[in-house]
C-alpha positions as CSV (number, residue, x, y, z in Angstrom):
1,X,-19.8,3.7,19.0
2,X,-16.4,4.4,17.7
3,X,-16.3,6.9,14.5
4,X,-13.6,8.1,12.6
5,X,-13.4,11.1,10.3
6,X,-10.9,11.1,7.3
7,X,-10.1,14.6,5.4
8,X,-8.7,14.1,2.1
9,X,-5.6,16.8,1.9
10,X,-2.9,17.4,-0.7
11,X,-2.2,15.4,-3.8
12,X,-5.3,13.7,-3.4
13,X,-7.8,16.4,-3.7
14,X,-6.0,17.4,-6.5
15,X,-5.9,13.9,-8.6
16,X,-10.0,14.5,-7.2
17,X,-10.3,17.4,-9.2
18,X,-8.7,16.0,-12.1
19,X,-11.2,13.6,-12.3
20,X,-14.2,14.8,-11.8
21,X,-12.9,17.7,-14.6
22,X,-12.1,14.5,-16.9
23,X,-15.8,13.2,-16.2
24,X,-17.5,16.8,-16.2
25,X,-17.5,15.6,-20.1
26,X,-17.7,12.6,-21.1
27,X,-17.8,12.6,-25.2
28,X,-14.2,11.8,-25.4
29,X,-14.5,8.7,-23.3
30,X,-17.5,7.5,-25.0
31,X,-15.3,8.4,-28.4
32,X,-12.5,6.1,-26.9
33,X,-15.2,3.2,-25.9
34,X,-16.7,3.4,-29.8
35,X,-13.0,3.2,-31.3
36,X,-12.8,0.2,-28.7
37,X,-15.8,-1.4,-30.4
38,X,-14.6,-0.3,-33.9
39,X,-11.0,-1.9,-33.2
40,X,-13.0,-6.0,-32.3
41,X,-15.1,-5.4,-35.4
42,X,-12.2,-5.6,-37.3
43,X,-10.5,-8.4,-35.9
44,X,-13.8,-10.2,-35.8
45,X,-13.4,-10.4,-39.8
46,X,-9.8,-10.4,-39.9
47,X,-10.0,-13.5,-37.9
48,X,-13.3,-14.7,-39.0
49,X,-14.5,-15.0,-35.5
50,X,-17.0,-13.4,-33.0
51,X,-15.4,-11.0,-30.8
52,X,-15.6,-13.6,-28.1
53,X,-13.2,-15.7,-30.0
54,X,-15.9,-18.6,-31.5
55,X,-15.4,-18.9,-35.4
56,X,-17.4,-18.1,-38.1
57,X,-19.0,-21.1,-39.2
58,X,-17.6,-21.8,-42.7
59,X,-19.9,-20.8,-45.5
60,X,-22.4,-23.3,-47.1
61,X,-21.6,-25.3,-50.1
62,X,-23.8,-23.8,-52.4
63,X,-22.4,-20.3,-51.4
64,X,-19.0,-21.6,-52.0
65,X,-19.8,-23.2,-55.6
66,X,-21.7,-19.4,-56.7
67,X,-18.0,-17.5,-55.5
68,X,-16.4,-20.2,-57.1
69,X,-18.1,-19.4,-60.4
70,X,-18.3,-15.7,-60.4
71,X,-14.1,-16.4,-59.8
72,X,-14.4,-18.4,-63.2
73,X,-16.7,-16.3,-64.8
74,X,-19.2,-18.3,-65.1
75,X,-23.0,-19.0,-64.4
76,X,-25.3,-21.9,-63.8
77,X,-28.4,-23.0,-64.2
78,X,-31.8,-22.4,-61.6
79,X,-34.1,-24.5,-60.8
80,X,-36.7,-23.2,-62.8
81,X,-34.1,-23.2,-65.7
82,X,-32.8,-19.7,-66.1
83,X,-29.1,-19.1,-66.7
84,X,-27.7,-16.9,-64.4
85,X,-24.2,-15.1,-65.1
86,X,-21.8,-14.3,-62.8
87,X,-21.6,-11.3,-60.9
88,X,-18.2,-10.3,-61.1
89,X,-15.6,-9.6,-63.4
90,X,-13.1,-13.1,-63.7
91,X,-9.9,-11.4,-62.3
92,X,-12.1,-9.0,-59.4
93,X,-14.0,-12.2,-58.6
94,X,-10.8,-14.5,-58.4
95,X,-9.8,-12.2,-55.2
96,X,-13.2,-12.2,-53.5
97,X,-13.7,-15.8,-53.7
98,X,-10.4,-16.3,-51.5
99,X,-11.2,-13.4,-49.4
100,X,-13.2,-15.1,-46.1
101,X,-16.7,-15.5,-45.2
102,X,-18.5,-12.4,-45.5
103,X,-15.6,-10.4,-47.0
104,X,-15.8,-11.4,-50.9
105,X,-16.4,-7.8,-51.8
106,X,-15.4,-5.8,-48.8
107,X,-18.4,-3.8,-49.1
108,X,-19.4,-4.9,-45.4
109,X,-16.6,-3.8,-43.6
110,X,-16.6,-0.7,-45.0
111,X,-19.3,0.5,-43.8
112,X,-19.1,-0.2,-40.6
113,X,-18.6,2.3,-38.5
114,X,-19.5,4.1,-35.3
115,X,-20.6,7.7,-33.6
116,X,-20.4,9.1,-30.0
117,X,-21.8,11.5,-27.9
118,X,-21.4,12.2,-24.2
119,X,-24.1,10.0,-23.3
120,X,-23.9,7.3,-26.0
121,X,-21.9,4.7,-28.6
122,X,-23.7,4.1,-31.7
123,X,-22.6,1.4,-34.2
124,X,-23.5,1.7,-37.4
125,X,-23.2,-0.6,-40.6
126,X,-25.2,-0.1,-44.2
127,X,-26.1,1.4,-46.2
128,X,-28.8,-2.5,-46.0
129,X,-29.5,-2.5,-42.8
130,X,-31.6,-5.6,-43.7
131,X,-28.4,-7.3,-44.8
132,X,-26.1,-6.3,-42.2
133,X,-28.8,-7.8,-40.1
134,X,-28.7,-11.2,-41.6
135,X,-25.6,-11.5,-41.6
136,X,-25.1,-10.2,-38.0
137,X,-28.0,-12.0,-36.2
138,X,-29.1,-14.6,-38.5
139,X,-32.5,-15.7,-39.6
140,X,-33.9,-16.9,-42.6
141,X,-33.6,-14.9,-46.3
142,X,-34.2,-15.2,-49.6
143,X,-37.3,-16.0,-51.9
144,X,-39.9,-17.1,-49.5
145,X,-37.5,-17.2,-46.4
146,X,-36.4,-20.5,-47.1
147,X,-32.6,-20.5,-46.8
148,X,-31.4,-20.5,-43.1
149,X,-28.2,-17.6,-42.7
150,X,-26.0,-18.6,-39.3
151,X,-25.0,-15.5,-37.5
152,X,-22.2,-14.1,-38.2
153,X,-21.1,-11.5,-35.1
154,X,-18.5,-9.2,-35.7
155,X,-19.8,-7.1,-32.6
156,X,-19.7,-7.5,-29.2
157,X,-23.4,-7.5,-28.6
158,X,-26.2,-9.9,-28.4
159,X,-30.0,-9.0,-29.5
160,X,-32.8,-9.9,-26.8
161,X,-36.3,-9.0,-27.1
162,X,-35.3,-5.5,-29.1
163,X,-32.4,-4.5,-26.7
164,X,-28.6,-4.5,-27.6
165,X,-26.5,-5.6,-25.0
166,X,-22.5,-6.3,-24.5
167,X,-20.9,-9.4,-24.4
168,X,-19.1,-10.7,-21.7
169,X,-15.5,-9.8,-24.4
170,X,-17.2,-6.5,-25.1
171,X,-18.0,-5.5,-21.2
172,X,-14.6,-6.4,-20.2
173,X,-13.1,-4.5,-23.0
174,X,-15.1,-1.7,-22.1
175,X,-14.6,-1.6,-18.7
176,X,-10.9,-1.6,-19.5
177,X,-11.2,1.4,-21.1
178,X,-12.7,2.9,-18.4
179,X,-10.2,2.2,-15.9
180,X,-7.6,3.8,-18.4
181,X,-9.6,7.1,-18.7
182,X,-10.0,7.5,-15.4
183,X,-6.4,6.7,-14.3
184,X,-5.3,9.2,-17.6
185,X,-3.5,6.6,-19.8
Protein backbone atom coordinates (compact mmCIF):
# COMPACT_ATOMS: atom_id res chain seq x y z
CA UNK A 1 0.00 0.00 0.00
CA UNK A 2 1.19 3.36 -1.01
CA UNK A 3 0.19 6.33 1.58
CA UNK A 4 0.82 9.79 1.46
CA UNK A 5 0.79 12.34 4.25
CA UNK A 6 -0.10 16.11 3.43
CA UNK A 7 0.70 18.95 6.26
CA UNK A 8 -1.17 22.00 5.66
CA UNK A 9 1.63 25.01 6.28
CA UNK A 10 1.51 28.70 5.81
CA UNK A 11 -1.19 30.77 4.31
CA UNK A 12 -3.46 27.96 4.45
CA UNK A 13 -3.65 27.31 8.06
CA UNK A 14 -4.19 30.66 8.50
CA UNK A 15 -7.30 31.17 5.81
CA UNK A 16 -8.17 27.69 8.19
CA UNK A 17 -8.35 29.60 11.11
CA UNK A 18 -10.24 32.27 9.62
CA UNK A 19 -12.83 30.16 9.00
CA UNK A 20 -13.47 28.15 11.49
CA UNK A 21 -13.40 31.68 13.71
CA UNK A 22 -16.15 32.95 10.98
CA UNK A 23 -18.16 29.67 11.76
CA UNK A 24 -17.37 29.50 15.60
CA UNK A 25 -20.69 31.89 15.26
CA UNK A 26 -22.94 31.61 13.06
CA UNK A 27 -25.81 34.31 13.75
CA UNK A 28 -24.53 36.65 11.29
CA UNK A 29 -24.65 34.10 8.46
CA UNK A 30 -27.99 32.94 9.33
CA UNK A 31 -28.82 37.06 9.54
CA UNK A 32 -27.32 37.23 5.86
CA UNK A 33 -29.48 33.94 4.66
CA UNK A 34 -32.88 35.66 6.28
CA UNK A 35 -32.14 39.09 4.52
CA UNK A 36 -31.62 36.58 1.42
CA UNK A 37 -35.14 35.35 1.92
CA UNK A 38 -36.43 38.78 2.83
CA UNK A 39 -34.77 40.30 -0.56
CA UNK A 40 -37.14 37.17 -3.01
CA UNK A 41 -40.12 38.10 -0.91
CA UNK A 42 -40.06 41.29 -2.25
CA UNK A 43 -39.57 40.68 -5.77
CA UNK A 44 -42.03 37.91 -5.51
CA UNK A 45 -44.77 40.84 -5.18
CA UNK A 46 -42.91 43.26 -7.08
CA UNK A 47 -43.10 40.92 -9.91
CA UNK A 48 -46.16 39.13 -9.05
CA UNK A 49 -44.48 35.85 -9.27
CA UNK A 50 -43.33 32.89 -6.97
CA UNK A 51 -39.75 33.07 -6.23
CA UNK A 52 -39.20 30.45 -8.76
CA UNK A 53 -40.26 32.77 -11.40
CA UNK A 54 -44.15 31.10 -12.15
CA UNK A 55 -46.76 34.08 -12.05
CA UNK A 56 -49.35 34.77 -9.86
CA UNK A 57 -52.43 33.67 -11.29
CA UNK A 58 -54.42 36.80 -12.03
CA UNK A 59 -57.12 37.55 -9.52
CA UNK A 60 -60.75 36.21 -10.09
CA UNK A 61 -63.43 38.24 -11.64
CA UNK A 62 -65.51 38.76 -8.81
CA UNK A 63 -62.37 40.08 -6.76
CA UNK A 64 -61.62 42.30 -9.56
CA UNK A 65 -65.37 43.84 -9.89
CA UNK A 66 -65.29 44.42 -5.57
CA UNK A 67 -61.62 46.57 -6.13
CA UNK A 68 -63.16 48.01 -8.97
CA UNK A 69 -66.00 49.33 -6.74
CA UNK A 70 -64.36 50.24 -3.64
CA UNK A 71 -62.06 52.45 -6.52
CA UNK A 72 -65.61 54.07 -7.37
CA UNK A 73 -66.94 54.18 -4.16
CA UNK A 74 -69.41 52.14 -4.51
CA UNK A 75 -71.25 49.00 -3.26
CA UNK A 76 -73.38 46.26 -4.50
CA UNK A 77 -75.85 44.14 -3.72
CA UNK A 78 -75.52 40.20 -1.88
CA UNK A 79 -77.15 37.51 -2.61
CA UNK A 80 -79.32 37.56 0.19
CA UNK A 81 -79.97 41.32 -0.64
CA UNK A 82 -77.94 43.39 1.63
CA UNK A 83 -76.08 46.47 0.30
CA UNK A 84 -72.78 46.40 1.02
CA UNK A 85 -70.48 49.69 0.84
CA UNK A 86 -67.26 49.99 -0.23
CA UNK A 87 -64.41 49.59 1.86
CA UNK A 88 -62.28 52.31 0.95
CA UNK A 89 -62.19 55.85 0.57
CA UNK A 90 -62.74 56.78 -3.64
CA UNK A 91 -59.27 58.45 -4.12
CA UNK A 92 -57.22 55.58 -1.41
CA UNK A 93 -59.21 52.88 -3.28
CA UNK A 94 -58.44 54.20 -6.86
CA UNK A 95 -54.57 53.37 -6.05
CA UNK A 96 -55.16 49.88 -4.49
CA UNK A 97 -57.34 48.70 -7.24
CA UNK A 98 -54.20 49.24 -9.79
CA UNK A 99 -51.76 48.13 -7.26
CA UNK A 100 -51.38 43.99 -8.20
CA UNK A 101 -52.71 40.88 -6.86
CA UNK A 102 -52.40 40.78 -3.30
CA UNK A 103 -50.98 44.39 -2.83
CA UNK A 104 -54.34 46.61 -2.92
CA UNK A 105 -53.52 47.81 0.56
CA UNK A 106 -49.91 47.01 1.18
CA UNK A 107 -50.80 45.72 4.48
CA UNK A 108 -49.28 42.23 3.50
CA UNK A 109 -45.99 43.18 2.54
CA UNK A 110 -45.55 45.02 5.39
CA UNK A 111 -45.55 42.74 7.62
CA UNK A 112 -43.49 40.44 6.42
CA UNK A 113 -40.52 40.00 7.90
CA UNK A 114 -37.87 37.78 9.33
CA UNK A 115 -35.56 36.83 12.63
CA UNK A 116 -32.26 34.89 13.11
CA UNK A 117 -30.43 33.19 15.45
CA UNK A 118 -27.24 31.18 15.20
CA UNK A 119 -29.09 28.06 14.62
CA UNK A 120 -32.14 29.32 12.68
CA UNK A 121 -34.17 31.76 9.93
CA UNK A 122 -37.59 32.42 10.88
CA UNK A 123 -39.99 34.18 8.50
CA UNK A 124 -42.63 35.80 9.76
CA UNK A 125 -45.79 37.59 8.25
CA UNK A 126 -49.16 38.92 10.32
CA UNK A 127 -50.39 40.09 12.37
CA UNK A 128 -53.49 37.05 10.47
CA UNK A 129 -51.59 34.32 10.35
CA UNK A 130 -54.82 32.76 9.00
CA UNK A 131 -54.77 35.14 6.10
CA UNK A 132 -51.22 35.17 5.23
CA UNK A 133 -51.88 31.49 5.07
CA UNK A 134 -54.44 31.68 2.44
CA UNK A 135 -53.02 33.62 0.57
CA UNK A 136 -49.57 31.88 0.80
CA UNK A 137 -50.64 28.15 0.51
CA UNK A 138 -54.06 28.30 -0.70
CA UNK A 139 -57.22 26.49 0.30
CA UNK A 140 -60.63 27.23 0.65
CA UNK A 141 -62.11 30.54 2.75
CA UNK A 142 -64.95 32.34 3.36
CA UNK A 143 -68.52 31.64 4.64
CA UNK A 144 -68.73 27.97 4.72
CA UNK A 145 -65.30 27.39 2.91
CA UNK A 146 -66.82 27.71 -0.35
CA UNK A 147 -64.59 30.01 -2.40
CA UNK A 148 -61.38 28.26 -3.66
CA UNK A 149 -58.02 30.94 -2.91
CA UNK A 150 -54.95 29.81 -5.58
CA UNK A 151 -51.68 30.01 -3.78
CA UNK A 152 -50.07 32.82 -3.96
CA UNK A 153 -46.02 32.19 -2.86
CA UNK A 154 -43.98 34.95 -2.24
CA UNK A 155 -41.49 32.57 -0.33
CA UNK A 156 -39.23 30.17 -1.35
CA UNK A 157 -40.76 27.26 0.59
CA UNK A 158 -43.24 24.62 0.02
CA UNK A 159 -45.55 23.09 2.92
CA UNK A 160 -45.53 19.07 3.21
CA UNK A 161 -47.17 17.16 5.85
CA UNK A 162 -46.48 20.24 8.52
CA UNK A 163 -42.74 20.82 7.50
CA UNK A 164 -41.39 23.98 5.59
CA UNK A 165 -38.99 23.27 3.13
CA UNK A 166 -36.84 25.41 0.42
CA UNK A 167 -37.36 25.49 -3.05
CA UNK A 168 -35.13 24.52 -5.53
CA UNK A 169 -34.73 28.97 -6.27
CA UNK A 170 -34.57 29.22 -2.49
CA UNK A 171 -31.77 26.35 -1.81
CA UNK A 172 -29.67 27.73 -4.56
CA UNK A 173 -30.01 31.12 -3.28
CA UNK A 174 -29.05 29.99 -0.11
CA UNK A 175 -26.33 28.04 -0.82
CA UNK A 176 -24.93 31.04 -2.63
CA UNK A 177 -24.82 32.77 0.35
CA UNK A 178 -23.02 30.28 1.90
CA UNK A 179 -20.24 30.01 -0.45
CA UNK A 180 -19.89 33.99 -0.01
CA UNK A 181 -19.57 33.79 3.83
CA UNK A 182 -17.25 31.36 3.80
CA UNK A 183 -14.99 32.79 1.02
CA UNK A 184 -15.56 36.49 3.07
CA UNK A 185 -17.37 38.45 0.39
Amino acid sequence: MTSFEVEIQGNAVDELKRLQARLQNPAPLMTMIGAELDSMAAKAFENQETPDGKDWKELSPVTEHLRGLAANGGSMLTRTGIKVAAKYKKGVAAAHARSGILNDTSSLIRTLRFSASAHRVRLEAGPHPSGVAIHLLGGMAGRNRKVEITARPWWPVTIEKGEANLTPAGEERVLSVLRNYVEGK
